[in-house]
C-alpha positions as CSV (number, residue, x, y, z in Angstrom):
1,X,124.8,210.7,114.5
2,X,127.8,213.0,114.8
3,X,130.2,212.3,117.2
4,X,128.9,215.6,119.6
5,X,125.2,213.8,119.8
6,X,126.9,210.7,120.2
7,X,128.7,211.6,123.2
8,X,125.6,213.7,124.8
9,X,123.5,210.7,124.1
10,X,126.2,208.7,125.7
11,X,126.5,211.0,128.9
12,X,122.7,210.9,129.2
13,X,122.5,207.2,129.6
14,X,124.7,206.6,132.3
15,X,124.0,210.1,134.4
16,X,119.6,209.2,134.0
17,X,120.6,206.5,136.1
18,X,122.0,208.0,139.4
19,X,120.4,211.4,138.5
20,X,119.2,212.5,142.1
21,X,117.9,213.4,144.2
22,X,117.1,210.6,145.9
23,X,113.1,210.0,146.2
24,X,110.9,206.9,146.6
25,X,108.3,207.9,143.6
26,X,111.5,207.2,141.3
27,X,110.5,203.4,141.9
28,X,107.9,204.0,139.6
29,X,110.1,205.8,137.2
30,X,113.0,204.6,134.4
31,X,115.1,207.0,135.3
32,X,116.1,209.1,138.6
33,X,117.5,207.6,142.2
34,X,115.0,206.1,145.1
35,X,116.3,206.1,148.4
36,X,119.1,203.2,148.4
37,X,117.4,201.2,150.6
38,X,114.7,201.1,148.4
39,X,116.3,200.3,145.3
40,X,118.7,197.8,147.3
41,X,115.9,195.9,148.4
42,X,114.2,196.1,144.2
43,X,118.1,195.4,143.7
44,X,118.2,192.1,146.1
45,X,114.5,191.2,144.3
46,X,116.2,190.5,140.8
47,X,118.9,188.8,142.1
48,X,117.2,186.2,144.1
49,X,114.7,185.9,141.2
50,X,117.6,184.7,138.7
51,X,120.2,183.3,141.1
52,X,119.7,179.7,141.0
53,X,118.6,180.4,136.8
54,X,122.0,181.7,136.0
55,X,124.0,178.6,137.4
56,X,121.5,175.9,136.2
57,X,122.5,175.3,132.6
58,X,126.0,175.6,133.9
59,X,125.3,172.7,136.5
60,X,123.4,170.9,134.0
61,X,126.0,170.7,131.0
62,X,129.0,170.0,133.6
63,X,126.9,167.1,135.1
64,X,126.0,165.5,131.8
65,X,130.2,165.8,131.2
66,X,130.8,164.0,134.1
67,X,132.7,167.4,135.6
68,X,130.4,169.2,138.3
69,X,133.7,168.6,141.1
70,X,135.7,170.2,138.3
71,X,137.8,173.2,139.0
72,X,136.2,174.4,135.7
73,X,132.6,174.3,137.0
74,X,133.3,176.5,139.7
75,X,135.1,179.0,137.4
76,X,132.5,178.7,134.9
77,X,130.0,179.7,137.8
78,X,132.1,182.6,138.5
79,X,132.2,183.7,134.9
80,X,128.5,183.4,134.5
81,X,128.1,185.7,137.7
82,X,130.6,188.4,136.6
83,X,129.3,189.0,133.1
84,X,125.6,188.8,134.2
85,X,126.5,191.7,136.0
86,X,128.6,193.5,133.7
87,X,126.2,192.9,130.7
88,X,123.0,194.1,132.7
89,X,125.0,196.9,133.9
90,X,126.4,197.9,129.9
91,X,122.4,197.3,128.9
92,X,121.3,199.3,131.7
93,X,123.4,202.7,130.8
94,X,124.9,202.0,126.8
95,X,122.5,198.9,125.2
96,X,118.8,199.3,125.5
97,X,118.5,201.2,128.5
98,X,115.9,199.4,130.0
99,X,115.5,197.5,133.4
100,X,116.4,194.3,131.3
101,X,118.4,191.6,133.4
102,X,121.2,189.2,131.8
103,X,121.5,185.8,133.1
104,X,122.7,182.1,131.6
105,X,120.5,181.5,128.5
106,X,118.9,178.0,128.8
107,X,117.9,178.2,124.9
108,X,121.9,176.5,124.0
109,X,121.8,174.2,126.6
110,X,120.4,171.2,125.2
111,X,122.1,171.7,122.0
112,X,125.4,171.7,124.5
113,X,124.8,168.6,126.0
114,X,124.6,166.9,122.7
115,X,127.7,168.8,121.6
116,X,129.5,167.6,125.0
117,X,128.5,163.8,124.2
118,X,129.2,163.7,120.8
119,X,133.1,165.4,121.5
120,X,133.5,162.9,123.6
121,X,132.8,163.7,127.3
122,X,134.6,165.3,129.4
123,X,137.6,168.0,129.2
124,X,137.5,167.2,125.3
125,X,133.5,167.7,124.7
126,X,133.6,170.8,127.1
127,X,136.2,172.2,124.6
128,X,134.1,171.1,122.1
129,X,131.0,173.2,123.4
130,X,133.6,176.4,124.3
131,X,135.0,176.2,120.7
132,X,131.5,176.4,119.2
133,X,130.1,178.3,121.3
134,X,132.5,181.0,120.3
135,X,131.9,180.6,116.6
136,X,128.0,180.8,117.7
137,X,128.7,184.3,120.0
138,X,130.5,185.8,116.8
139,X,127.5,185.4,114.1
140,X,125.5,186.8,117.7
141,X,127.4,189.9,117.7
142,X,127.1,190.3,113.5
143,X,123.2,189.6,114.0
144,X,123.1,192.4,116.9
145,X,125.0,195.0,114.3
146,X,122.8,194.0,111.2
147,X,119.6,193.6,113.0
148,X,117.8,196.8,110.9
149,X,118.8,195.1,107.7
150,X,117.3,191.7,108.7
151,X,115.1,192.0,111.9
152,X,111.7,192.7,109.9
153,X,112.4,188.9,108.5
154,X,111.2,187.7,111.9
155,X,107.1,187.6,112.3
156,X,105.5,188.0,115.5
157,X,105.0,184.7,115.2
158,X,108.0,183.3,116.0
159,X,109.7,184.7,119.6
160,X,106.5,183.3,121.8
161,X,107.1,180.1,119.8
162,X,110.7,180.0,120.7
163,X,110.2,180.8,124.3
164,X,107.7,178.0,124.7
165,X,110.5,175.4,122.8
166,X,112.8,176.3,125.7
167,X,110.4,175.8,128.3
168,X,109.3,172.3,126.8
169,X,112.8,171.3,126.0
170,X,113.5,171.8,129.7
171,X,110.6,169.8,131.1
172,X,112.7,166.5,130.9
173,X,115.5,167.7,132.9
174,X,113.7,169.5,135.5
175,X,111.3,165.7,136.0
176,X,114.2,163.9,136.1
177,X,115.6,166.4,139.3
178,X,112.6,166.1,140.9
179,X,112.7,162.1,140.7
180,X,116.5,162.4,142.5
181,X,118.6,163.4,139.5
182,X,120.2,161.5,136.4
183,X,123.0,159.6,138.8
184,X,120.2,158.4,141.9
185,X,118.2,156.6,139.3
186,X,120.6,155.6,137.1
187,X,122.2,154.1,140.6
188,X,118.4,152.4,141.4
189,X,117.5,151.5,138.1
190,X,121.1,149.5,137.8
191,X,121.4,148.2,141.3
192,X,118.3,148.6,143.5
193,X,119.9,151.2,145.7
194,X,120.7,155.0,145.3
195,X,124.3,154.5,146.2
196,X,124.2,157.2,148.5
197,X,122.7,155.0,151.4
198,X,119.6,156.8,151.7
199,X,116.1,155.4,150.6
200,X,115.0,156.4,147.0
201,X,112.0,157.6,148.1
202,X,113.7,160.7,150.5
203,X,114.7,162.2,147.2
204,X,111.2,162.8,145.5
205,X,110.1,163.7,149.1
206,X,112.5,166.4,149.3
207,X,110.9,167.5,146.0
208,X,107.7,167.9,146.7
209,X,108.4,169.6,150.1
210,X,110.9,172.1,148.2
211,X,107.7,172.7,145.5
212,X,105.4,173.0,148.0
213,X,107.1,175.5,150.2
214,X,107.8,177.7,146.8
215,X,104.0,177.6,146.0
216,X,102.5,178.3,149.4
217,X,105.0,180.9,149.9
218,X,103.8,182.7,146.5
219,X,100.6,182.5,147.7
220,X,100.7,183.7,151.7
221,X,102.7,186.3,150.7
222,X,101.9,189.3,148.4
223,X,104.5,192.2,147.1
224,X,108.5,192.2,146.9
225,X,107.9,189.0,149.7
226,X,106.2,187.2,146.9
227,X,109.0,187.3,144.5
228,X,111.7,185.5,146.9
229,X,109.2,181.9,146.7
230,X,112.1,180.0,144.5
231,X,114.9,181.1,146.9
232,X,112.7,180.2,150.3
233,X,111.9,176.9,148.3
234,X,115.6,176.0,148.2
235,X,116.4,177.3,151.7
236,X,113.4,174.2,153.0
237,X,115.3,172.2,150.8
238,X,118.5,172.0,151.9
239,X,117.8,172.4,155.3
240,X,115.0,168.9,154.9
241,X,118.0,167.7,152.9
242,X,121.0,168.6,155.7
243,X,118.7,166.9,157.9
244,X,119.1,163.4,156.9
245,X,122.2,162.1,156.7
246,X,124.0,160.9,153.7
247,X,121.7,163.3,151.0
248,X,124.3,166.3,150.9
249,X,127.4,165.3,149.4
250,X,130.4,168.1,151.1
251,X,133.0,167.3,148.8
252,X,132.8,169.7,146.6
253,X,132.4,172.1,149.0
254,X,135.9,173.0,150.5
255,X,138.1,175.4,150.6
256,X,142.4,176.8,151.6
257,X,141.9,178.3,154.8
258,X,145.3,178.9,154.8
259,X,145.1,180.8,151.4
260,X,142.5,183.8,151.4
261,X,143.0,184.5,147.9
262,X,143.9,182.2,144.9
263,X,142.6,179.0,143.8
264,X,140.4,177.3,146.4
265,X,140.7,179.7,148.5
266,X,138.0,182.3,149.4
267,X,138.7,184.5,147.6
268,X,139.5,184.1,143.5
269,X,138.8,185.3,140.4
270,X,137.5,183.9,136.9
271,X,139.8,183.0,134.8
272,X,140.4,183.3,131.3
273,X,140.7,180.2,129.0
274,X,143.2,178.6,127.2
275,X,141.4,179.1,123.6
276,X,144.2,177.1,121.8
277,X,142.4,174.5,123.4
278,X,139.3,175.3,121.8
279,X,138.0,172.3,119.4
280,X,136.2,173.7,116.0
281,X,133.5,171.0,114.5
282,X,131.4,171.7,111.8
283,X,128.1,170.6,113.2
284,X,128.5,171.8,116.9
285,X,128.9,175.8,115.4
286,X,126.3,174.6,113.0
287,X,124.4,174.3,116.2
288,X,125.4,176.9,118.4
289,X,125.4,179.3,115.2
290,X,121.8,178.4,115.5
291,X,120.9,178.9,118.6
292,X,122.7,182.4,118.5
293,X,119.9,183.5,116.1
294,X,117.6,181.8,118.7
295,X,119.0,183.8,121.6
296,X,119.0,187.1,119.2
297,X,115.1,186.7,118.9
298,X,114.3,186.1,122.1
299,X,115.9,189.5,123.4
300,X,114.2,190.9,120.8
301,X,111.1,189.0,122.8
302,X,112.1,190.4,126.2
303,X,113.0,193.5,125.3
304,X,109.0,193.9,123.4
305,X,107.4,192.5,126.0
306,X,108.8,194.9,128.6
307,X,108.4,197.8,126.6
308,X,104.9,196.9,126.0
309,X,103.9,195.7,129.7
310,X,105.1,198.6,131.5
311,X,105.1,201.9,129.0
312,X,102.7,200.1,126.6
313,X,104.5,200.7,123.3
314,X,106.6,198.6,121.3
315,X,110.4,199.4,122.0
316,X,112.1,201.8,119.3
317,X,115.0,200.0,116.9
318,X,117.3,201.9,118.8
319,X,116.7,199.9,121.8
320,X,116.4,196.6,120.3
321,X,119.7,197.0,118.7
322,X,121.5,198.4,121.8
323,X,119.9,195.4,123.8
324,X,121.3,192.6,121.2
325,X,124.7,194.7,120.8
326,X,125.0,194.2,124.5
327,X,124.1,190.8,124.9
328,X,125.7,189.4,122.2
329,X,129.3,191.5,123.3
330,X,128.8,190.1,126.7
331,X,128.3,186.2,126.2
332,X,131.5,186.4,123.6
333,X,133.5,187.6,126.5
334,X,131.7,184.8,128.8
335,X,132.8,182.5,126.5
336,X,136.1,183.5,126.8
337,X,136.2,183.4,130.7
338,X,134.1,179.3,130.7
339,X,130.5,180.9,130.8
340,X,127.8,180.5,128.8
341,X,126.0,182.5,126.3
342,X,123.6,184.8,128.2
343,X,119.5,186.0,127.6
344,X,117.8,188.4,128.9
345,X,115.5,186.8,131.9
346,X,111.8,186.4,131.9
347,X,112.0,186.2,135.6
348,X,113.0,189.5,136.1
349,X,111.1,190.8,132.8
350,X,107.8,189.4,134.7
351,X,108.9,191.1,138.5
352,X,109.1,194.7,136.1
353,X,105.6,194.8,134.6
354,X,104.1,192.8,138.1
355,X,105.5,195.3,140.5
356,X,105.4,198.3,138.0
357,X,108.7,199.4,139.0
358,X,111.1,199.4,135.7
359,X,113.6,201.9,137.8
360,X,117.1,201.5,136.5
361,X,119.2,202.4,139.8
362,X,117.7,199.4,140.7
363,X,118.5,197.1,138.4
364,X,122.0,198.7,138.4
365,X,122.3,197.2,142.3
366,X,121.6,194.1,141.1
367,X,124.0,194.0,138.3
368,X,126.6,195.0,140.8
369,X,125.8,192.4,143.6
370,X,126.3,189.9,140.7
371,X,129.9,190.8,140.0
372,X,130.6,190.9,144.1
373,X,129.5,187.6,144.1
374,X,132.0,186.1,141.3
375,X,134.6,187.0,143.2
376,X,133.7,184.0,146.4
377,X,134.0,180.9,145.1
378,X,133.1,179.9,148.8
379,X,129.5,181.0,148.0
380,X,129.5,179.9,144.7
381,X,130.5,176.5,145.0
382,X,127.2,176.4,147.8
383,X,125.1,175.6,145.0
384,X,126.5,172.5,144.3
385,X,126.0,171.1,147.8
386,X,122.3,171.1,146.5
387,X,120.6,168.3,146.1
388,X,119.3,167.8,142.3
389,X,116.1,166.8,144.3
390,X,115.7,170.5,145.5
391,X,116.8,172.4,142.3
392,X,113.6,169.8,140.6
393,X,111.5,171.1,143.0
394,X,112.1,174.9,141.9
395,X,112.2,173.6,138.1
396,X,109.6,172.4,138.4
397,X,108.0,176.0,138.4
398,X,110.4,178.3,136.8
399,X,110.8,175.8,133.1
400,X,106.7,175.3,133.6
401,X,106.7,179.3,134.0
402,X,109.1,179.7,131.1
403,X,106.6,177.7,128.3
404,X,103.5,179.3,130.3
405,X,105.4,183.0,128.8
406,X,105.6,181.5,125.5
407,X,102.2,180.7,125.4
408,X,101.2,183.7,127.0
409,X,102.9,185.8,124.4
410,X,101.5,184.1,120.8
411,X,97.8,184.0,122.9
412,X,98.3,188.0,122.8
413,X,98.8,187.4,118.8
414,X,95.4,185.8,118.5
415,X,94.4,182.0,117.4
416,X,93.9,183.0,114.2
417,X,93.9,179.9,111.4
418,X,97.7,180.8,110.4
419,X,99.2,180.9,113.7
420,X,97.4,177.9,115.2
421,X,98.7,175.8,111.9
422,X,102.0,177.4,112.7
423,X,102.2,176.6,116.7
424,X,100.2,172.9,115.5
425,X,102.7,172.0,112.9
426,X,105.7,173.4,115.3
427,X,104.8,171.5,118.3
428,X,103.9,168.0,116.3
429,X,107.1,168.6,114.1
430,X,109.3,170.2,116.0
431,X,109.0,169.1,119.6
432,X,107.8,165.9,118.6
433,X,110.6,164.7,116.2
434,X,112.9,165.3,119.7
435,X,110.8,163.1,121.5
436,X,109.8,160.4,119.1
437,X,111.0,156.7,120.2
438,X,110.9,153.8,119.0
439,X,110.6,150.0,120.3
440,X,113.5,147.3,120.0
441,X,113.8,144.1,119.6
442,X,115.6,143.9,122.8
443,X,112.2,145.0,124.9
444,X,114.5,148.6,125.3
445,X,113.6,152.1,123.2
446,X,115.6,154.8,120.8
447,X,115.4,157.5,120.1
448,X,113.8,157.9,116.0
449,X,116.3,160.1,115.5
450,X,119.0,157.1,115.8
451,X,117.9,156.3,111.9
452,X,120.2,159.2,110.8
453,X,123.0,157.0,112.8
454,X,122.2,154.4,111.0
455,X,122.2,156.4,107.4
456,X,125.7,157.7,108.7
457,X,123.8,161.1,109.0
458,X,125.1,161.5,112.7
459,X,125.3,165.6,112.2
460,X,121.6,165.5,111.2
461,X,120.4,163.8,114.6
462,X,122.6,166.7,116.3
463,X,120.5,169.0,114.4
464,X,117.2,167.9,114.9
465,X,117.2,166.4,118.6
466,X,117.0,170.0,119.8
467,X,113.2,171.2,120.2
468,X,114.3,174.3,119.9
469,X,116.4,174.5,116.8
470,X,113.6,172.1,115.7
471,X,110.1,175.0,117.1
472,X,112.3,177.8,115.4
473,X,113.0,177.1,111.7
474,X,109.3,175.6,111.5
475,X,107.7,178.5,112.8
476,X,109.9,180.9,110.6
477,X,109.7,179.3,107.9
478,X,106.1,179.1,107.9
479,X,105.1,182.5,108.7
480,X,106.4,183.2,105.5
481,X,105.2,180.4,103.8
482,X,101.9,180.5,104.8
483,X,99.4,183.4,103.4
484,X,98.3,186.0,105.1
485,X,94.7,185.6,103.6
486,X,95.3,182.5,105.8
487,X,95.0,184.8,109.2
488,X,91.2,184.6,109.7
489,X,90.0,183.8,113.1
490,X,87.7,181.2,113.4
């Protein structure tokens, strides 16, 4: 492409977007401007859809570090909001140009909560997971610029498969929320009590009544109302939660009055990290380097399945490349400011082809509100006044939802002999090597995977305990492995 077409090209992607004027039927259309309130209320639609999503693996991985009160949570947080917003916003008008939404990528976080154990916990494992993670973000950004050279090696097969590991691998945390969270029944299972001063069973309770609300909401109410069920879910939540005394702790939530902007203060800003900081382990970029290839196919994933559920085609190379150039450029820079690698959402991917409205000025409202919000901490840190309880009860449906996709997808491929050995073999492998225990003498259980411990193979149990890592080089492998003549139904 000379550097004229480039330009025009270029010029056409960012002015389609705001291109007026303004008309409602433009809902229905990629390109052009609705009236604003229109597209702020489409806008408002995506955000509340991903909101609690983008924070959650961020919330998850701090917890298991023993950091969540950190001053490196919050920023973290704030991170993850500003470069949602900036990466949807560069996908919207330079990468694939669709109404594709970034947010945290749950596909690393297991793998990171490994990685943060075995560094050691704490401020040392979390610069254990930032330096591999940045190793991991690099090979993402060579995969996005080599992807013609390389992206016909993955089947069909493979990206539902991959979507339904992150949903199962997610299942665990999202039942242990909805019991009360790791520290209530670590608290009860040691002593009896919660520690908090509040009866165990309040905390499930909250769960269910947080799941319940989200579920009759979904089904009372029909259109852009429908979408909000996760967020009204919470809002019961915390409220039942507030309610009783002892079950919100307000620590974390506080603030300078006397400062309006700066640390702890209202206002702030992400911040960038001290990379000389950064620890480099073989095994953890092993890992992440992994799940970067993970992350790559699943866009690839999205980014099909949008194409095909709202103009029913399969997306041109030129869009699949320009949707992993921009989210593999944007979770390096993440990286850089304490977020995590970023995915394109099935959340919002699902509201496009449900509501049938893939307009991009919308979308663009959305990725703007996102980097308003990194700049208030105050809001920010709200979300980790909620009870785990709460954020179970939402789980609960959106990691169901998330392996209900996966499923939804390789259905769409057909049961054909092949691809059921390849989804058999995957889940009794793959997911079930994670998940395999054994008994001990002492009446307690391990994990299988403790025999590479044993073998002083510790960087092989890092390997394989992730379902994911584990669902993905099964499937690939054997969708080449397998042949085609193979592919009858039965």
């Amino acid at each position: 492409m000379s550097n004229k077409n480039f330009l025009t090209d270029l010029k056409e992607g960012i002015t389609s977007v705001f291109r007026g004027p303004s008309d409602a039927s433009n809902l229905l259309s990629l390109d052009g401007r609705p009236p604003f309130w229109k597209a702020f209320l489409f806008g408002l639609q995506h955000l509340l859809a991903m909101l609690v999503s983008n924070v959650t693996p961020i919330i998850l991985v701090f917890a298991s570090l023993g950091l969540t009160e950190s001053e490196f949570a919050t920023h973290a947080m704030m991170g993850a909001f500003l470069f949602a917003g900036l990466g949807t916003i560069v996908q919207l008008l330079l990468g694939a140009r669709l109404p594709l939404v970034l947010g945290s990528s749950f596909a690393f976080m297991p793998a990171l909560i490994v990685i943060g154990r075995q560094g050691g916990g704490g401020l040392e494992g979390l610069y254990t997971i930032y330096g591999s993670l940045l190793v991991g973000c690099s090979l993402g950004i060579v995969l996005a610029l080599t992807y013609r050279f390389w992206g016909k090696l993955i089947k069909p097969v493979v990206p539902p498969i991959v979507i339904l590991a992150i949903g199962l691998s997610l299942l665990s945390n999202a039942a242990n929320q909805f019991l009360g969270g790791t520290v209530i029944i670590s608290n009860v299972i040691a002593t009896g009590k919660t520690g908090m001063g509040v009866p165990y069973f309040v905390y499930p309770l909250i769960a269910f009544v947080t799941l319940s609300v989200s579920l009759i909401w979904s089904f009372v109410f029909k259109g852009v109302w429908k979408n909000v069920n996760i967020l009204m879910g919470i809002v019961v939540g915390v409220i039942l939660a507030f309610c009783i005394p002892g079950v919100i702790d307000f620590s974390s939530f506080s603030f300078d009055s006397a400062n309006l902007v700066g640390p702890n203060g209202i206002i702030d800003a992400p911040r960038f990290l001290d990379i000389t900081a950064f620890r480099f382990l073989p095994i953890p970029c092993l890992m992440t380097s992994i799940c970067a290839l993970i992350t790559t196919v699943e866009c690839i994933s999205s980014t099909s399945a949008l194409s095909r559920g709202v103009f029913e085609k399969a997306p041109t190379q030129r869009q699949l490349i320009g949707a992993n150039i921009a989210l593999a450029g944007t979770s390096f820079l993440a990286v850089l400011f304490g977020a995590f690698p970023f995915t394109m959402y099935s959340e919002n991917v699902g509201i496009v082809i449900t509501s049938k409205s893939p307009n991009r000025f919308s979308v663009f409202l959305t990725g703007f509100l996102l980097v308003i919000l990194s700049f208030f901490p105050i809001l920010i840190n709200c979300v980790f006044i909620i009870p785990e309880a709460v954020i179970g009860g939402t789980m609960a449906v959106l990691f169901g939802t998330i392996s209900v996709i996966g499923f939804r997808q390789f259905a769409s491929l057909g049961f054909t002999n092949k691809n059921t050995l390849i989804l058999a073999l995957s889940l009794t492998i793959g997911f079930g090597l994670s998940i395999a225990t054994i008994p001990l003498p002492n009446g307690n259980q391990a994990a299988s995977l403790s025999l590479f411990d044993a073998l002083d193979l510790e960087w092989l149990n890092n390997i394989f305990s992730s379902p994911i890592i584990n669902m993905f080089l099964i499937s690939f492998i054997l969708s080449w492995a397998i042949p085609e003549g193979k592919a009858k139904k039965d």
